[in-house]
LOVOZA-57021 format. One record per residue (C-alpha): residue number from 1; x, y, z. Coordinates in nm, 3 decimals. Example, Ala and Ser with C-alpha at 12.3 -4.5 7.8 and 13.67 -1.06 7.14 Angstrom:
# LOVOZA-57021
[1 [1.230 -0.450 0.780]],
[2 [1.367 -0.106 0.714]],
This chain:
# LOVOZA-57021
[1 [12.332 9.985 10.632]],
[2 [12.456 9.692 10.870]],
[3 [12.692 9.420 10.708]],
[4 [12.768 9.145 10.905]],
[5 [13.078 8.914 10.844]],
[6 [13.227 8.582 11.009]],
[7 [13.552 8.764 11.007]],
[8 [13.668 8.945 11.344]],
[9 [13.833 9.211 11.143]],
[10 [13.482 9.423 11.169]],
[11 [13.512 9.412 11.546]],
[12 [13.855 9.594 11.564]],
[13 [13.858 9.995 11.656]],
[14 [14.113 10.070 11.355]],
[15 [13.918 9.888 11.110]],
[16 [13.549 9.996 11.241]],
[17 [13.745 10.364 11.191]],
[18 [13.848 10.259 10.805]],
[19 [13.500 10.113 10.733]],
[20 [13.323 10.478 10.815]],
[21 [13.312 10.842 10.717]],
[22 [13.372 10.938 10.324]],
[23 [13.395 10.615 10.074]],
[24 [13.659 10.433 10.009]],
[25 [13.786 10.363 9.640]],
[26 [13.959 10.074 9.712]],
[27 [13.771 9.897 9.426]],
[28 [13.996 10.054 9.182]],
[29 [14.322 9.977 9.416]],
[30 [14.173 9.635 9.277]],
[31 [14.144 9.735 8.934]],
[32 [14.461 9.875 8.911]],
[33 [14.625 9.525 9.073]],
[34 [14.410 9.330 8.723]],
[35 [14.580 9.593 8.537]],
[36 [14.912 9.504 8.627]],
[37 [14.832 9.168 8.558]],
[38 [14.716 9.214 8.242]],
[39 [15.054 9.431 8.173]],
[40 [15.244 9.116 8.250]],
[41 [15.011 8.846 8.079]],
[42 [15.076 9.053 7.744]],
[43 [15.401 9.090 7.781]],
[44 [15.469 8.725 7.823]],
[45 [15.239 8.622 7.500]],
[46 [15.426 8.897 7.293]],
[47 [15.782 8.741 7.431]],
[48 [15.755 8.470 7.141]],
[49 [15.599 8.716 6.897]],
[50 [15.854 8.977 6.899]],
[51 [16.166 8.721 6.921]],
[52 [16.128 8.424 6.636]],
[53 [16.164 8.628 6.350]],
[54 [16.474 8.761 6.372]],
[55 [16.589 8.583 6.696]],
[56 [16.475 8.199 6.730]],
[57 [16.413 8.138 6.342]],
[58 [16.746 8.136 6.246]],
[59 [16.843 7.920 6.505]],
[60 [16.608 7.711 6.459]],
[61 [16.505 7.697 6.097]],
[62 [16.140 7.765 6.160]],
[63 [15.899 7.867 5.893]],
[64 [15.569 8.086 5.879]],
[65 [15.392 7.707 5.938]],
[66 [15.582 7.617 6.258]],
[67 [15.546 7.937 6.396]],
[68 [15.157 7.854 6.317]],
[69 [15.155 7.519 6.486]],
[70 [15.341 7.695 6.794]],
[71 [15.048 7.997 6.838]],
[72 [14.769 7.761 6.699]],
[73 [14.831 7.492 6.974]],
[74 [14.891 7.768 7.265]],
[75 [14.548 7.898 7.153]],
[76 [14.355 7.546 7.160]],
[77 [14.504 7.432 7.531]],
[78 [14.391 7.769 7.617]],
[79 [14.041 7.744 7.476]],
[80 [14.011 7.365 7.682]],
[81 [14.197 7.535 7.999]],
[82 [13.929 7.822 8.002]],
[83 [13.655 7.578 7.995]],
[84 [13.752 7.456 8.368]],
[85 [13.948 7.735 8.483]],
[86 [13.683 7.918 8.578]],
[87 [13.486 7.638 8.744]],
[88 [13.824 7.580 8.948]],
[89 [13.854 7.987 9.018]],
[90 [13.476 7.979 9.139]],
[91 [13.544 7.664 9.338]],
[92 [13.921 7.774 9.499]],
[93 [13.799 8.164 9.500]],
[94 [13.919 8.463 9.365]],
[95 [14.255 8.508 9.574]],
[96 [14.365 8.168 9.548]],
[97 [14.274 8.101 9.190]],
[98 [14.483 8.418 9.066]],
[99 [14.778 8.335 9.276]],
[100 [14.745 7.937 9.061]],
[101 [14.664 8.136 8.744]],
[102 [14.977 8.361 8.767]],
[103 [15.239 8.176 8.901]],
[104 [15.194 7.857 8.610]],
[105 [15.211 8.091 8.382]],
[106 [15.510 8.300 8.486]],
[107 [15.678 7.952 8.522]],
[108 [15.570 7.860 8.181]],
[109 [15.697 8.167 8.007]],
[110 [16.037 8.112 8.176]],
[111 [16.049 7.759 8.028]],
[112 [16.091 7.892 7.685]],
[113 [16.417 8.011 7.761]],
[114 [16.571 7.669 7.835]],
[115 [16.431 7.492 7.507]],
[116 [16.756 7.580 7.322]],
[117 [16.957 7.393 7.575]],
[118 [16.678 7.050 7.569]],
[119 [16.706 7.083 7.198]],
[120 [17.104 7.083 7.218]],
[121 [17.123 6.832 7.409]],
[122 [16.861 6.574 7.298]],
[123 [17.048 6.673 6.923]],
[124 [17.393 6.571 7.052]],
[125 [17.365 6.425 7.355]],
[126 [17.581 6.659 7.518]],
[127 [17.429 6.879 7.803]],
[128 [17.478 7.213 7.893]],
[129 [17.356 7.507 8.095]],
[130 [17.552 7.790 7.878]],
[131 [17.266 7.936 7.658]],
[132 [17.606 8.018 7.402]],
[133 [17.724 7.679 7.459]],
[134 [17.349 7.526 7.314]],
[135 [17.347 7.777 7.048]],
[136 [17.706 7.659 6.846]],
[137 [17.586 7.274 6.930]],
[138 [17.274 7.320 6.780]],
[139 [17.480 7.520 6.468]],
[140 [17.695 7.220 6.432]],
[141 [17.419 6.968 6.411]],
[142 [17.260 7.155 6.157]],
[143 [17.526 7.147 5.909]],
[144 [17.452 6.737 5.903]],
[145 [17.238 6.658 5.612]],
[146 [16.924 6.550 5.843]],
[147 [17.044 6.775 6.125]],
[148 [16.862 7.070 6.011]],
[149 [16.524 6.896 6.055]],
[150 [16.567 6.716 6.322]],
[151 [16.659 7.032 6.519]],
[152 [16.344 7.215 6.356]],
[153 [16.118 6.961 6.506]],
[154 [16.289 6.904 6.827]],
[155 [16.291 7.300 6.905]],
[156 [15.912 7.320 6.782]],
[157 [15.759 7.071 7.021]],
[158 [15.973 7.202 7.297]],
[159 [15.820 7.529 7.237]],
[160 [15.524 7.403 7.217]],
[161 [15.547 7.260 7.543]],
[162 [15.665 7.523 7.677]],
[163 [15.320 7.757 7.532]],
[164 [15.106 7.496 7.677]],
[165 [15.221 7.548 8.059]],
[166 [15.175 7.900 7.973]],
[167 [14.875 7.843 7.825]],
[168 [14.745 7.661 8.126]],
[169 [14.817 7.957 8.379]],
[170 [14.709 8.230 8.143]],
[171 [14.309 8.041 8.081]],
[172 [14.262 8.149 8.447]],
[173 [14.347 8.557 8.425]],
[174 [14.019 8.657 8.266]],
[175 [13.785 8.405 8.446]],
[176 [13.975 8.567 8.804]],
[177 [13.952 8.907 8.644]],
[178 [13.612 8.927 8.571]],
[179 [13.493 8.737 8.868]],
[180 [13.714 9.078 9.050]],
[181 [13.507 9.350 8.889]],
[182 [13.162 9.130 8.967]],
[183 [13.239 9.141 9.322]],
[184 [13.438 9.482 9.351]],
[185 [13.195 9.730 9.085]],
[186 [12.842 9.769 9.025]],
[187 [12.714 9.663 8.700]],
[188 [12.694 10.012 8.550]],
[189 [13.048 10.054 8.612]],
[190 [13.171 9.689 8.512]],
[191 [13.286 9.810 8.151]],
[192 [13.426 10.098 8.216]],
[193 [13.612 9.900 8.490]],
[194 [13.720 9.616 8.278]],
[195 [13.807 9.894 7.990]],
[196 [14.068 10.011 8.251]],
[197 [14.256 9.657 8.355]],
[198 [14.152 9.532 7.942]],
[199 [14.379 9.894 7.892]],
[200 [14.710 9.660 8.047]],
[201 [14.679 9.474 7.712]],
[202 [14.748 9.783 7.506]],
[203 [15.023 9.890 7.771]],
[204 [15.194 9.587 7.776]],
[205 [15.207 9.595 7.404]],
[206 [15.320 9.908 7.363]],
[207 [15.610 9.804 7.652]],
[208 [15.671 9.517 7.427]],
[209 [15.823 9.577 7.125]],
[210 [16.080 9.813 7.257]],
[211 [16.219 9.638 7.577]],
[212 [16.185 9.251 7.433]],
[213 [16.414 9.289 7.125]],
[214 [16.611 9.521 7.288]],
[215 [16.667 9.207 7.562]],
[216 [16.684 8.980 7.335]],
[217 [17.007 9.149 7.135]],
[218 [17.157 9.262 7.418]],
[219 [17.133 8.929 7.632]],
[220 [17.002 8.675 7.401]],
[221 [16.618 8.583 7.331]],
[222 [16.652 8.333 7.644]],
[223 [16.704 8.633 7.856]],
[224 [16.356 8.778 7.718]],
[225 [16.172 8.515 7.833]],
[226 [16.346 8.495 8.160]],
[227 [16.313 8.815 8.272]],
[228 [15.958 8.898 8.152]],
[229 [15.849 8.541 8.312]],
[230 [16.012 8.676 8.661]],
[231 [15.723 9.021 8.654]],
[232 [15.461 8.720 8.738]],
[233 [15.608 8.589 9.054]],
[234 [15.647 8.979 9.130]],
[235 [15.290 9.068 9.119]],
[236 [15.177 8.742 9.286]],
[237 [15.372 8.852 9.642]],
[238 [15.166 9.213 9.657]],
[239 [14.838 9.040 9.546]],
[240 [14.916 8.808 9.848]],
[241 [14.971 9.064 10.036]],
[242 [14.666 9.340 9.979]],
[243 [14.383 9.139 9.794]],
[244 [14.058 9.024 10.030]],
[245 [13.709 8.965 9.956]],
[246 [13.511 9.319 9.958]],
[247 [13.288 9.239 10.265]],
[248 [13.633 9.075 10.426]],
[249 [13.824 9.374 10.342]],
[250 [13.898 9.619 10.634]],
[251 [13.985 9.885 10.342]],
[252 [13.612 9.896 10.253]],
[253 [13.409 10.094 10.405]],
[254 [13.019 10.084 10.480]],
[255 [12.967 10.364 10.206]],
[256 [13.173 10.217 9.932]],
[257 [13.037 9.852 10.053]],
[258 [12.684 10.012 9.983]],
[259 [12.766 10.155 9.645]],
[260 [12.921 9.799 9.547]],
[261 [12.609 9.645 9.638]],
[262 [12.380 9.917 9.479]],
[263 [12.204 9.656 9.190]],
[264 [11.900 9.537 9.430]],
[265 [11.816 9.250 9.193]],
[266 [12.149 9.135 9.208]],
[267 [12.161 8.858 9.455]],
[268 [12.361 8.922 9.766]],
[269 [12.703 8.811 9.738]],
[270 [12.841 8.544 9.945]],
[271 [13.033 8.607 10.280]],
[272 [13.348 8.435 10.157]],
[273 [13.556 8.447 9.858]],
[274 [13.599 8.060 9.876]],
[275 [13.247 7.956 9.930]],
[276 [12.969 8.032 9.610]],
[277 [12.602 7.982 9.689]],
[278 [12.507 7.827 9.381]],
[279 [12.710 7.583 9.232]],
[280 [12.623 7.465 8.840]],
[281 [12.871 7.274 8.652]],
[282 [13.062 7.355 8.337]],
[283 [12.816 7.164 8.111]],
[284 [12.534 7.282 8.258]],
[285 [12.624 7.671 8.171]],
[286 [12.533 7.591 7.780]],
[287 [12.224 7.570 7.824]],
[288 [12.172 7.912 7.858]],
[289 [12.096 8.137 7.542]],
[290 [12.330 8.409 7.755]],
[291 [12.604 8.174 7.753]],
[292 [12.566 8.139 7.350]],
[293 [12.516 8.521 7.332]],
[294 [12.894 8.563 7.482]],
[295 [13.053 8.270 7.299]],
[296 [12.959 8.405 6.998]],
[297 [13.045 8.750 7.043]],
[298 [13.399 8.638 7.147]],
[299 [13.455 8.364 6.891]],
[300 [13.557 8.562 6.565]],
[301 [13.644 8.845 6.724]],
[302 [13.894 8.725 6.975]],
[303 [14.044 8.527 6.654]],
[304 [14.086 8.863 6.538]],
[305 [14.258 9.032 6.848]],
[306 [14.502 8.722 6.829]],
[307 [14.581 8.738 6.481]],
[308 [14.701 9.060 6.524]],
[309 [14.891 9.014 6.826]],
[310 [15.038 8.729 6.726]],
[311 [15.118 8.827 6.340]],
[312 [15.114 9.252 6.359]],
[313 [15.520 9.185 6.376]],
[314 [15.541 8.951 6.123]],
[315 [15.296 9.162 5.911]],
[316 [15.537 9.490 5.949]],
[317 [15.844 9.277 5.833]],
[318 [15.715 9.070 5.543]],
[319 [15.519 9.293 5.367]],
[320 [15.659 9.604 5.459]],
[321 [16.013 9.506 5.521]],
[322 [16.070 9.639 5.857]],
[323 [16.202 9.380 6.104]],
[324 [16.169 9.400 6.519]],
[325 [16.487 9.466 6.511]],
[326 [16.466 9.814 6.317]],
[327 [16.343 10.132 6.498]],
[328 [16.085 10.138 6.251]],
[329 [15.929 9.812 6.287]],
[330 [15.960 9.885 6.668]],
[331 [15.737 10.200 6.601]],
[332 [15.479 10.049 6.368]],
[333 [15.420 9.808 6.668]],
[334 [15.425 10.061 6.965]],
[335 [15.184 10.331 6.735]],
[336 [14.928 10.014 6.665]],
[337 [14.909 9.977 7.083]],
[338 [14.947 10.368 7.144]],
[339 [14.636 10.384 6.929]],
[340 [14.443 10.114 7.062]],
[341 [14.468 10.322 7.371]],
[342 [14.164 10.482 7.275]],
[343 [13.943 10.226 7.384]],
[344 [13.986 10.297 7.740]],
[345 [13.761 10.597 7.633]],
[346 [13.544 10.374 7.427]],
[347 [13.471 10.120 7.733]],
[348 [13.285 10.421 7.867]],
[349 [13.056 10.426 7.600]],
[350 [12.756 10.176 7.742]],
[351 [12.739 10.340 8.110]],
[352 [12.682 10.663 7.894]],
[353 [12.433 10.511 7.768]],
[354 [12.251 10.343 8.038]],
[355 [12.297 10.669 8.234]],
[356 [12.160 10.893 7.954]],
[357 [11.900 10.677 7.832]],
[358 [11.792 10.477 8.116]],
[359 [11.862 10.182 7.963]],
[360 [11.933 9.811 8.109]],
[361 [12.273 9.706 8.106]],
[362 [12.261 9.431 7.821]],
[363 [12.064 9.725 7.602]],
[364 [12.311 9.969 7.643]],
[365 [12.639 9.734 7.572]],
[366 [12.490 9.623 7.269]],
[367 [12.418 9.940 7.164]],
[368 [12.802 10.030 7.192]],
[369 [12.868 9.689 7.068]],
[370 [12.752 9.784 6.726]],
[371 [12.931 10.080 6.675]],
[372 [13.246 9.911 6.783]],
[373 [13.174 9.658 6.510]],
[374 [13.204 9.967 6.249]],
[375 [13.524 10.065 6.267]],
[376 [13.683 9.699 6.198]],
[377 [13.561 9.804 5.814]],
[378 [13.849 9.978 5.756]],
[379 [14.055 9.626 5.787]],
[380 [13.940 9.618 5.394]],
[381 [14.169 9.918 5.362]],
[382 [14.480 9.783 5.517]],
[383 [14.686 9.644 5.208]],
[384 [14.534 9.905 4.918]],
[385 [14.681 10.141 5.136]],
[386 [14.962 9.999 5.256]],
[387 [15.083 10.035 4.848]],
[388 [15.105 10.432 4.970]],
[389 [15.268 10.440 5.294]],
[390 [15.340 10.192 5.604]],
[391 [15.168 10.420 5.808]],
[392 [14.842 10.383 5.693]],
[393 [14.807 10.013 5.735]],
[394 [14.963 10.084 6.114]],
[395 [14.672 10.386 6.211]],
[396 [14.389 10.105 6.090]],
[397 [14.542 9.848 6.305]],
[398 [14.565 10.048 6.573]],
[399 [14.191 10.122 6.571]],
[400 [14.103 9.818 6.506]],
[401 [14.239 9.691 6.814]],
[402 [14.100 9.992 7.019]],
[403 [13.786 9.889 6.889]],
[404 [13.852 9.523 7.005]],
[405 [13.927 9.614 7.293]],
[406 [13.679 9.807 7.375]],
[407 [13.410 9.543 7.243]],
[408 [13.576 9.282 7.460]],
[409 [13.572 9.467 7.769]],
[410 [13.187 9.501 7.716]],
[411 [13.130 9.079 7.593]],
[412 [13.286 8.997 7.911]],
[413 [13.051 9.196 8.106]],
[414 [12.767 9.063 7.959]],
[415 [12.808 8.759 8.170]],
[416 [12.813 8.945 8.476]],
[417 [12.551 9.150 8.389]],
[418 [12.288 8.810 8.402]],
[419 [12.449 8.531 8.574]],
[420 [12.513 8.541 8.955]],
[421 [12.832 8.658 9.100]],
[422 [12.909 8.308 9.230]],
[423 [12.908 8.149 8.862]],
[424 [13.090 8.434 8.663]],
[425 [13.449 8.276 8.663]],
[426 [13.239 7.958 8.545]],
[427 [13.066 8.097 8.270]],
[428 [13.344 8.350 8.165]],
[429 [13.584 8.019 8.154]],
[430 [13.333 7.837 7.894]],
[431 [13.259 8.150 7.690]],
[432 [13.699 8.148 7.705]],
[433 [13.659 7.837 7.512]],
[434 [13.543 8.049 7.228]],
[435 [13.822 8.291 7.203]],
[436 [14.083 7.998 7.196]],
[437 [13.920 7.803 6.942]],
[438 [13.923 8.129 6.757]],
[439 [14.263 8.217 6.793]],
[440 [14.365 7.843 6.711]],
[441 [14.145 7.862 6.386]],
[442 [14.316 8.236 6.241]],
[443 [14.637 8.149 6.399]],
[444 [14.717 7.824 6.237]],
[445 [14.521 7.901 5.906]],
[446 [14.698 8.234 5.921]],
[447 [15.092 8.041 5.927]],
[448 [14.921 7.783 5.648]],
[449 [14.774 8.059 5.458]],
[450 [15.086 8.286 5.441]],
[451 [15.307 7.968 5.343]],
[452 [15.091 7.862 5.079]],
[453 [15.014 8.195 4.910]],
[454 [15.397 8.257 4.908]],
[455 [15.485 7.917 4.747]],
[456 [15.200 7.895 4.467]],
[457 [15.258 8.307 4.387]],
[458 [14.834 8.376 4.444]],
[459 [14.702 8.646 4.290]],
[460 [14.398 8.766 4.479]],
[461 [14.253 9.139 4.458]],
[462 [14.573 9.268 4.313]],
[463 [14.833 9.108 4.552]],
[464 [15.034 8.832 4.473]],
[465 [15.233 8.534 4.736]],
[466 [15.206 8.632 5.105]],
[467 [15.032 8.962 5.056]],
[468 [14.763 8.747 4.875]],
[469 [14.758 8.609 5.196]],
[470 [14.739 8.913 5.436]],
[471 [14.437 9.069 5.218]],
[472 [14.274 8.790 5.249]],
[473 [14.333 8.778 5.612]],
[474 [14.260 9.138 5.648]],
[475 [13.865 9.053 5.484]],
[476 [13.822 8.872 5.723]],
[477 [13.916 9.103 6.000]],
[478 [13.671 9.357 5.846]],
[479 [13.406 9.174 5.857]],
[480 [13.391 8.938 6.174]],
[481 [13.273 9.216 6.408]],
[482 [12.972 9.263 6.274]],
[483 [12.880 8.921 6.216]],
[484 [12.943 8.847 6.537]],
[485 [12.696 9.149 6.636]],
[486 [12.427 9.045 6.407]],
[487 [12.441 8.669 6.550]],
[488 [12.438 8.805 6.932]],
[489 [12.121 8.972 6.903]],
[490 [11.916 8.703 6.780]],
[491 [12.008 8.499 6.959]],
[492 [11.960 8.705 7.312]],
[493 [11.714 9.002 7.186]],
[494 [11.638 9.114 7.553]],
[495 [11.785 9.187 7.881]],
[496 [11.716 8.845 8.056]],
[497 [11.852 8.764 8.413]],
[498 [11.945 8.378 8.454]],
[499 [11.747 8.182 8.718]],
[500 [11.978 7.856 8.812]],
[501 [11.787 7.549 8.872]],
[502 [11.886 7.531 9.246]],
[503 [11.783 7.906 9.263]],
């Protein structure tokens, strides 16, 4: 097999040697670069998570509902930054759209750390740049009978800010992700390979909740968010410095270029990173039943996946009454992600079945789609049994979430599996718009929920106040995958390859 390239680096005796003989398995070099990523992305979402109960509440005053407003509003920039992230990653290419992606939101997670200081100052109008110094202002202010508010708001819409640059850079790490595995791994291999870099969400949680708190008492929650923003800028210098294009790529050789390439309905990719074929505009993708099939297998259960992250902390602590900053609320969170490993195994699942069966690609993920949609049941379970031991709520959690992730590592691929390579980032960016609205809908009902329940004492299946709240939360959990299933097959029954209009 003869590749040809605009690139001179084919012509060169060192690379000609690199490109022949045995293959290469630089493709998961690649993988294992996303996987970093996706290390980093998760610890910067869980920076917030694992510091404003016991950390930044205090200071601030904040309540279940803020705390709502903060996650809910992160979650609906994200859904609106997904929807042209990916056009822009497409457009810009893969290399230059991850080194945008990652270094607005590294930048964004940093900001976080100087909110304490705006919200000192713009409360007193006296500036400055000791994190200590902010803290006793802000103290003093809030002993003044409208102080206590003012500082509440002031320090919520900074932080909100703050999520919304985050936001921003963090819409374009799946879109550059998935666009990665379309151009580095065949389509049998695709969920398996996005099982492995999907894997850095479980790592990065299980990193989480021992090194953040430990930060934040040792150094201060600013310090979290400082030095957990400064992994990003890290990871962008080696990606710089090792990521090309597969055909561009003098660590690829002819044999692993040919097993990259092995789908022979799959249109050819294009010579460049920077320069798709086909070009179709955001609006255009939905009007394709595949792009409906993908929103709506993302849109309740990425709520889910978000709930938890976001309120697995809070969950341990107020119904349990384990905070972060107790070795047993550390270990509730790190077994949940140690257990949600398993889904690296699980991501197998649909190459084992089109390999075994001979079935297409969309037939054999939905096949595994369904029984990942089984094991959420047991989020019914969660507070009866919680009444008997912490631990049992913790070991359903934890599958749950290996059976998330597992499910979304499979969604994603769905796109790949029936769009061209040159509109993935595209399409994955609009079907992104479903997993933010989702997490903005369970987040924020989730902080109004939990308020409410507490204040008016509900009584609901044998709980009462805020656990009302979490079983009710918890239903919902159980049930979404399913539904989500169910809705995903009608609407796309078949394995159907997209034909673009300028096809």
């Amino acid at each position: 097999m003869k590749f040809t390239s605009s690139s001179t680096t084919l012509t060169d005796p060192s690379t000609t040697a690199s490109r022949s003989g045995a293959m290469t398995n630089f493709r998961w070099v690649v993988c294992s670069l996303l996987f970093a990523a996706l290390i980093i992305n998760y610890l910067d979402r869980q920076v917030l998570s694992l510091t404003w109960k016991d950390f930044i509440a205090p200071e601030f005053g904040w309540t279940d509902k803020n705390y709502g407003i903060i996650t809910g509003t992160f979650s609906i920039v994200y859904a609106v930054a997904m929807l042209f992230a990916g056009k822009l990653i497409d457009f810009v290419g893969t290399k230059r759209g991850f080194i945008w992606a990652i270094g607005i939101w590294s930048a964004g997670a940093c900001l976080h750390a100087f909110c304490g200081i705006i919200t000192a100052g713009l409360s007193t109008g006296t500036w400055t740049l000791s994190f200590n110094e902010a803290s006793a202002l802000i103290e003093s202010v809030k002993s003044a009978s409208s102080g206590a508010l003012m500082v509440t708001t002031i320090s919520v819409w900074l932080f909100v800010a703050a999520r919304c640059v985050l936001s921003i850079g963090e819409s374009g790490n799946f879109p550059c992700s998935i666009k990665t595995v379309a151009e580095y791994f065949p389509k049998k291999d695709r969920g398996f390979a996005t099982g492995v870099f999907n894997s850095g969400a479980q790592i990065g949680a299980l990193v989480a909740p021992f090194s953040i708190p430990m930060i934040a008492r040792s150094y201060g929650w600013e310090a979290a968010f400082l030095i957990i923003g400064a992994l990003g800028f890290l990871w962008m210098g080696v990606w710089i410095m090792i990521y090309r294009s597969p055909r561009n790529n003098p660590r690829v050789n002819e044999a692993e270029m040919a097993y990259i390439e092995q789908d022979s309905h799959d249109p050819a990719p294009a010579a460049t990173d920077a320069e798709p074929r086909q070009k179709v505009g955001v609006l255009q993708v939905f009007g394709f039943r595949q792009t409906w099939a993908v929103i709506f297998g993302r849109l309740l259960p990425d709520s889910v996946w978000w709930f938890l992250l976001f309120w697995a902390p809070a969950f341990v602590s107020d119904v349990h009454g384990y905070s972060m900053a107790t070795t047993t609320g550390m270990m509730a969170v790190f077994v949940i992600y140690l257990i949600s490993m398993l889904s690296l195994a699980g991501s197998y699942l649909p190459t084992f079945f089109i390999e075994r069966d001979k079935l297409n690609p969309y037939a054999g993920r939905m096949k595994a789609l369904l029984i990942y949609a089984i094991f959420p049941l047991l989020g019914l379970f969660v507070m009866p049994l919680g009444n008997i031991s912490l631990w049992y709520p913790v070991i359903i959690i934890g599958i749950i979430a290996a059976a998330h992730q597992s499910w979304s590592a499979n969604v994603y691929n769905v796109v790949s599996d029936m769009f061209p390579k040159s509109v993935v980032a595209t399409v994955t960016g609009a079907a992104g718009l479903a997993s933010g609205l989702g997490s903005f809908m369970s987040n924020t009902c989730a902080g109004l929920l939990f308020d409410y329940t507490d204040m008016i004492s509900l009584h609901f299946l044998g709980f009462e106040g805020k656990q009302a709240g979490y079983m009710i939360m918890f239903i919902f959990v159980g049930t979404a995958y399913l539904l989500s299933w169910i809705v995903m097959k009608l609407l796309l029954p078949r394995y159907k390859l997209v034909q673009l209009p300028n096809e």
